[in-house]
N, C-alpha and C positions, 0 to 999 in steps of 0.2 A: 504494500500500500504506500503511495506519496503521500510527503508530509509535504505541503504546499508550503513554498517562499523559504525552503529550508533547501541546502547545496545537496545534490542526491549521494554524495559523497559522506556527510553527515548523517543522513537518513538511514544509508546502510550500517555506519556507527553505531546509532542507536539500534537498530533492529540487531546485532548482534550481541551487543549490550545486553540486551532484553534476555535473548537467547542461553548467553553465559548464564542469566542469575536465576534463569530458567522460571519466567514472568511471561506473558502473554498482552500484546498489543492491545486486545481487547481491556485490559484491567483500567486501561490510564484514555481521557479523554485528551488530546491534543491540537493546541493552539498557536501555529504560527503568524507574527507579522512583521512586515518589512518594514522597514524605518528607512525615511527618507533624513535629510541626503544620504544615499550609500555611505557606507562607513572605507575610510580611505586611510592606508596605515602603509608605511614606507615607500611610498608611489603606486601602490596596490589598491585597485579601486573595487569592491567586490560588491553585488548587487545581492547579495545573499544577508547583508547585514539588518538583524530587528532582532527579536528575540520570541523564544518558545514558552508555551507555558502548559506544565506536564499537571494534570490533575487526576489521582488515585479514583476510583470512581466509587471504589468500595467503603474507603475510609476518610476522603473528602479532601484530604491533605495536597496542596498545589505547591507548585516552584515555580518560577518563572526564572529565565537562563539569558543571557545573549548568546544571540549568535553569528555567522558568519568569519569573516577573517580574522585568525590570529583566536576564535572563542575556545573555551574548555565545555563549552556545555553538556557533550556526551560522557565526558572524563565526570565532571560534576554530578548530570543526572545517576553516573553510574555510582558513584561516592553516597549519594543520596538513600538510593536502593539498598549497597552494604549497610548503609546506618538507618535503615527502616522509616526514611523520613517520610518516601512513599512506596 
């Protein structure tokens, strides 16, 4: 499944994420939006820049991330998941 306004690059990230902690796409409702202007970091203009926001559907509990160039968001959402945050 595409996560819209998010690099499919990332997407695949999270989807394997998930996999490892062995959680299901379906548990969490997901929100991506782009932010304008693009986010621009060492000459690097990436149209992927806004941020996600991962909501537990079970137990209510949401994060919201940036993302795009140079972001940790997958590394992060996946920290979240080890500490049961969702």
């Amino acid at each position: 499944m595409v996560i819209v306004n998010v690099h499919k690059s990332e997407a695949e990230d999270f989807e394997a994420e998930l996999r490892r902690h062995k959680r299901s796409r379906d548990e969490f409702e997901i929100a991506a939006t782009l932010q304008k202007p693009f986010s621009q970091q060492a000459g690097v203009i990436s149209p992927y820049g806004g941020t996600i926001t991962i909501k537990n559907k079970r137990s209510g509990a949401e994060r919201t991330y940036p993302t795009g160039y140079g972001s940790s968001w997958v590394a992060d959402f996946s920290a979240d998941l080890e500490g049961r945050v969702l």
